[in-house]
Structures are given as structure tokens and as C-alpha cells.
N, CA, C and O of each residue as an XYZ file, in Angstrom:
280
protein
N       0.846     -1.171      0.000
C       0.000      0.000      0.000
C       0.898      1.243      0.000
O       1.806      1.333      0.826
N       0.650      2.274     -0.973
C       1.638      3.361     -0.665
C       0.709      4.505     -0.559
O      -0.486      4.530     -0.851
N       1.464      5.453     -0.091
C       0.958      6.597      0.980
C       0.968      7.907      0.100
O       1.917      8.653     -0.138
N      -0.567      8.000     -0.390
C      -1.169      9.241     -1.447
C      -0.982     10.378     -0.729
O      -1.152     10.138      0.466
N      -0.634     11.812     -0.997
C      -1.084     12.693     -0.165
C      -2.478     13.044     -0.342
O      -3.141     12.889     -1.368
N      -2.837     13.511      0.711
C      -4.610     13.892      0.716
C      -4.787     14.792     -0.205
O      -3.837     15.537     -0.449
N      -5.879     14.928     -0.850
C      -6.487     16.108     -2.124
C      -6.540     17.434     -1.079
O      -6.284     17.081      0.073
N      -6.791     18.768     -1.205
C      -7.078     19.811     -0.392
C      -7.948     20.046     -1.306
O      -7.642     19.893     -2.488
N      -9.244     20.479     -0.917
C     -10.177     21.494     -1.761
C      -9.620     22.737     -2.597
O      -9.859     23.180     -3.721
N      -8.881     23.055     -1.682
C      -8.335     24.584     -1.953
C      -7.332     24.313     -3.187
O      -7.341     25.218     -4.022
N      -6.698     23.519     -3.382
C      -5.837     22.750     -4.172
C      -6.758     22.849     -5.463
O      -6.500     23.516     -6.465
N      -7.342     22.438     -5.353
C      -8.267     21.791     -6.710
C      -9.203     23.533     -7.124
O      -9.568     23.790     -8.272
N      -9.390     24.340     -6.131
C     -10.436     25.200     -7.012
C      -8.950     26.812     -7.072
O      -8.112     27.215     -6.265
N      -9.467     27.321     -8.829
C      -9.152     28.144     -9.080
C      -8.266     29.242     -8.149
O      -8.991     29.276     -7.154
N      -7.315     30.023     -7.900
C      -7.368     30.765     -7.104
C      -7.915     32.246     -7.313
O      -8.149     32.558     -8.480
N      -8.123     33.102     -6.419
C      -9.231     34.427     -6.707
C      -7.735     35.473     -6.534
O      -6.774     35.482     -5.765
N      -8.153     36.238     -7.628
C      -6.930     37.267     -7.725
C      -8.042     38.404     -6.907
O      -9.206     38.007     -6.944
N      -7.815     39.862     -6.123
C      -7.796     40.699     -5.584
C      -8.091     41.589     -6.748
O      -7.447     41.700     -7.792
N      -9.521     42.393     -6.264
C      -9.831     42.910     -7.192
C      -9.800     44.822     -6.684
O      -9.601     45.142     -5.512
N      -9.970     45.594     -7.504
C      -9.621     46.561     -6.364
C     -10.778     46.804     -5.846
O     -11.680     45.992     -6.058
N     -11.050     48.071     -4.981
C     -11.794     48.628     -4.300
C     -12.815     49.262     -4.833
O     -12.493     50.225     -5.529
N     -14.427     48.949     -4.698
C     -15.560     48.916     -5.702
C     -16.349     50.210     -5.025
O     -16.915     49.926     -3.969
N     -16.461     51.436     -5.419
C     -17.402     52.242     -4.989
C     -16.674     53.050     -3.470
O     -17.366     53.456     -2.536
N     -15.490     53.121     -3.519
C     -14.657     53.510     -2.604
C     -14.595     54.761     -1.985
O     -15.056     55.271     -0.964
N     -13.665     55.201     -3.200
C     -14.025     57.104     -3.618
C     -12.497     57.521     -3.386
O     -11.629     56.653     -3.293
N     -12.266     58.606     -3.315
C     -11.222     59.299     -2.461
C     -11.338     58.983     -1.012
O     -12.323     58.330     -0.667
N     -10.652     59.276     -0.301
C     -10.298     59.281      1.214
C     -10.399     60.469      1.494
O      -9.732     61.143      0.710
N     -11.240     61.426      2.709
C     -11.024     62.635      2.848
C      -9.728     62.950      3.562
O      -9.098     62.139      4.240
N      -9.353     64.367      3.312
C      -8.098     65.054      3.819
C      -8.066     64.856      4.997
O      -9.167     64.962      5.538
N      -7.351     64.640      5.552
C      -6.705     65.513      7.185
C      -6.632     66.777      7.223
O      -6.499     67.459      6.207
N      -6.737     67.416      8.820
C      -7.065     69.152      8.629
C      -4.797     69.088      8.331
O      -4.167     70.115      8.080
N      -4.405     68.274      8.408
C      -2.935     68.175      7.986
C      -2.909     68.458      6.659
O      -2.890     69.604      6.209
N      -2.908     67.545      6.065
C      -3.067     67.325      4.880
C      -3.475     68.526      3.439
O      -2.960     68.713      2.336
N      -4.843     69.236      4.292
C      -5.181     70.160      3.907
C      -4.106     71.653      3.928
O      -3.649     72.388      3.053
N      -4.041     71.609      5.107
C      -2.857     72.227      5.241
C      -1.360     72.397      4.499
O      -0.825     73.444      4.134
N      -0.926     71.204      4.411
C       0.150     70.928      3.535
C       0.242     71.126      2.039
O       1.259     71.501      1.456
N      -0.985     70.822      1.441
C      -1.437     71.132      0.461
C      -1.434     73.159      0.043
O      -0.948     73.739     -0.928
N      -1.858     73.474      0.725
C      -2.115     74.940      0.438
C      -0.662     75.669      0.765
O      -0.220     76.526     -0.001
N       0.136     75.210      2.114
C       1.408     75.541      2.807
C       2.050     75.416      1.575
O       2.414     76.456      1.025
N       2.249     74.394      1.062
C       3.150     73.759      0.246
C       3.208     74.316     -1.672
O       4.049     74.239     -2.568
N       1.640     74.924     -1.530
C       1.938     75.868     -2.513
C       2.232     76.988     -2.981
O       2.498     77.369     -4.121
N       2.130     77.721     -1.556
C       2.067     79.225     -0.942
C       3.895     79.259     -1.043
O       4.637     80.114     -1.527
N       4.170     78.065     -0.427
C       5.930     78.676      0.219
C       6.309     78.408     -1.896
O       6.757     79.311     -2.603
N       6.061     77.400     -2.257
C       6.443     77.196     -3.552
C       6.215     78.533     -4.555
O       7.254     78.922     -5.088
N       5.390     79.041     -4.775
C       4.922     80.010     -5.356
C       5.794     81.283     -4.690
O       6.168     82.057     -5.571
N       6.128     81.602     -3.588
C       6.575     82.620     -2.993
C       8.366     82.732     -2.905
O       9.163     83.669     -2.850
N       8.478     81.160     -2.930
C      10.011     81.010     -2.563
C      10.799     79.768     -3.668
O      11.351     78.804     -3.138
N      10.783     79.904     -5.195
C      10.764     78.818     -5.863
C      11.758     78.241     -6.183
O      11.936     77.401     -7.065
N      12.966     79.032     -4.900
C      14.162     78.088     -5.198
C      14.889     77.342     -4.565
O      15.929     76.700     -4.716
N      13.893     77.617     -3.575
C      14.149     76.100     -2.038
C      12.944     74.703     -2.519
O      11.782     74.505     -2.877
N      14.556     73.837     -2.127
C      14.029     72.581     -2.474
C      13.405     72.303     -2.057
O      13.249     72.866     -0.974
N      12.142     70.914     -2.497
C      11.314     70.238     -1.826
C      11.188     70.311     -0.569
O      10.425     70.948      0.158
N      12.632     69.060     -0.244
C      12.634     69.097      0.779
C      12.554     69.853      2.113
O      11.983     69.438      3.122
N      13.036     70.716      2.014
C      13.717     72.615      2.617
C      11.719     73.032      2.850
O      11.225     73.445      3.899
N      11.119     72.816      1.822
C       9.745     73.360      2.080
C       9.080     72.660      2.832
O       8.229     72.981      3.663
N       9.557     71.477      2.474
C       8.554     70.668      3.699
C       8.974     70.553      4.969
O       8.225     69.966      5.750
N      10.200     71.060      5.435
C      10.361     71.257      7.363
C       9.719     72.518      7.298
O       9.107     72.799      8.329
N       9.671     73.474      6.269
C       8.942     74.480      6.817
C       7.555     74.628      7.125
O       7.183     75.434      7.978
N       6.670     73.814      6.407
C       5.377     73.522      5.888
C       5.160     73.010      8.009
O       4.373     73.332      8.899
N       6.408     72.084      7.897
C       5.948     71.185      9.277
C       5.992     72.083     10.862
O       5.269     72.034     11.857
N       7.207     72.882     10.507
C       7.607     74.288     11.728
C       5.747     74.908     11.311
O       4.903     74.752     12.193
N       5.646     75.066     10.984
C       4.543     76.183     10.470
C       3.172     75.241     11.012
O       2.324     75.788     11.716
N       3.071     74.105     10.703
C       2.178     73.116     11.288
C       2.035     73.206     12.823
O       1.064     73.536     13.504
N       3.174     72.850     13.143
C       3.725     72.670     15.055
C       3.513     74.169     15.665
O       3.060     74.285     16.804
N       3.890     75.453     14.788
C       3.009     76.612     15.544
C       2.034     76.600     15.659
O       1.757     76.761     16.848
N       1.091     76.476     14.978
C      -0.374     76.661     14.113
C      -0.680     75.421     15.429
O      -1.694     75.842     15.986
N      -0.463     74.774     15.777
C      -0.913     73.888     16.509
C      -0.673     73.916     17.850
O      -1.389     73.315     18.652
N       0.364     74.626     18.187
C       0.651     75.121     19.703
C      -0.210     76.370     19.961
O      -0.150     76.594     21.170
N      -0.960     77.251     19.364
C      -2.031     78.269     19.337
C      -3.293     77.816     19.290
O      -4.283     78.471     19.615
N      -3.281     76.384     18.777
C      -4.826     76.581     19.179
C      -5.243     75.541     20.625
O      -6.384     75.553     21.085
């Protein structure tokens, strides 16, 4: 007598690929987010020759006040 391995169901049926997200939408902003968004175009528009990066500690200093006032 020799020793079959057992069938698995799961074995035998199709597998299901991941479909995306149906009726989802956008995700709303964070009052952050919002923020960063407008910060981030204001310093850009005003100051267009500091880098990315350089804008975004400022965007964040500017966050951390704005947030110690209220």
C-alpha cells in the first residue's frame, strides 16, 4: 500500500486574484493634509528656489506653531 497525499479542496479550485476597491471614492483630507497642500503651494509660489525638501520642514515648523495656538 503506498501513501497518497490527501487532495485539499483549496488545491483543486481556481485561485481568486484581488480585485480593487468597488465604490470607494477618495479618502477625505486631514485638517494636515489640507494644510500641507495649500502651505506647500504658498511657500512654492513665494520662494521657488528652495528645495522640496527645505519646504517641507517648513510647511511642518509652520504646522507645530499653528498647533501650539490653538
Amino acid at each position: 500500500m503506498v501513501n497518497q497525499p490527501a487532495k485539499n479542496a483549496s488545491s483543486d479550485a481556481p485561485k481568486k486574484t484581488k480585485s480593487g476597491k468597488k465604490g470607494g471614492g477618495k479618502k477625505k483630507l486631514t485638517q494636515f493634509n489640507k494644510f500641507m497642500q495649500t502651505e506647500m503651494a504658498r511657500l512654492k509660489e513665494e520662494h521657488p528656489g528652495i528645495p522640496h525638501k527645505e519646504r517641507f520642514k517648513l510647511v511642518v515648523q509652520n504646522w507645530n506653531e499653528k498647533k501650539g495656538k490653538d
